[in-house]
Residue, then its C-alpha position, 0 to 999 in steps of 0.5 A: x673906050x675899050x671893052x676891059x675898061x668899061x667891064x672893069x667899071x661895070x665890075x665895081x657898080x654897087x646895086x641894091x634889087x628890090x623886089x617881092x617875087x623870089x623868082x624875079x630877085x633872081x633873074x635880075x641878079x642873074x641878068x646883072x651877073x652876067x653884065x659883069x655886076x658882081x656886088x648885088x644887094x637884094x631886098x624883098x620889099x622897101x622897108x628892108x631895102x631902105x634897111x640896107x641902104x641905111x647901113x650900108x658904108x658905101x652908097x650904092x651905084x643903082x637901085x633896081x626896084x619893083x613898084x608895086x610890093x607889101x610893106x612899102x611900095x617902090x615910089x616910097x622907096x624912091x622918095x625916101x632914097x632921095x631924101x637921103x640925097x646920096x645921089x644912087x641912080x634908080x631904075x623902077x620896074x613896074x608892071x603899070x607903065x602908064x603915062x600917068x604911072x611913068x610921069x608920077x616915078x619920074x617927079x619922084x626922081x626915078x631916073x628910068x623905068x622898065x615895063x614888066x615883062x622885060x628880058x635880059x637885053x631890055x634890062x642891060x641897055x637900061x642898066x646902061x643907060x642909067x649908070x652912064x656916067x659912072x662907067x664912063 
């Protein structure tokens, strides 16, 4: 598969960011950008980010949501995303990667997580990893 392709693909992904700190909204916008993600939704807690999601006309390709934030937490917003059943991919960022944490995301339907800190390269291996089957 060639490089433009895969950009291309890369290109067309819709993603909702969901997180309460500004500064981290950024960086993952910032990160996303630069794998040549260009249509970013962004929330600042899950009450609003199930707000977009409802509203939105087009399903988004991935939601990248923080855990641990006021008004609705990310497991939350996990479950009511499955709810919906729209078939969005999910990546749970959290600062509690326990084995506990991580398998109770995962029952949810999380369909990755990432431990907080994490850098750029660790979020686009995993954004990757996790929206595989939509670029290929």
């Amino acid at each position: 598969m060639s490089t433009d392709y895969f950009d291309a693909k890369m290109s067309s992904l819709r993603v909702l960011v969901v997180d309460d700190e500004p500064i981290l909204r950024n960086l993952v916008e910032h990160a996303l950008k630069s794998m040549g993600i260009k249509n970013i939704s962004m929330a600042a807690d899950g009450k609003k980010a199930l707000q977009i999601y409802d509203v939105s006309d087009q399903t988004f390709d991935l939601i990248i949501c923080d855990w641990i934030m006021p008004k609705m937490n990310g497991l939350e917003v996990l479950r009511q995303i499955r709810g919906r059943n729209r078939g969005s991919k999910f990546l749970m960022l959290t600062a509690n990667a326990t084995k506990e944490a991580v398998t109770e995301a995962i029952a949810a339907g999380t369909d990755s997580y990432i431990a907080k800190p994490f850098t750029a390269k660790e979020l686009h291996k995993k954004v990757k990893s996790v929206t595989k089957d939509i670029v290929d």
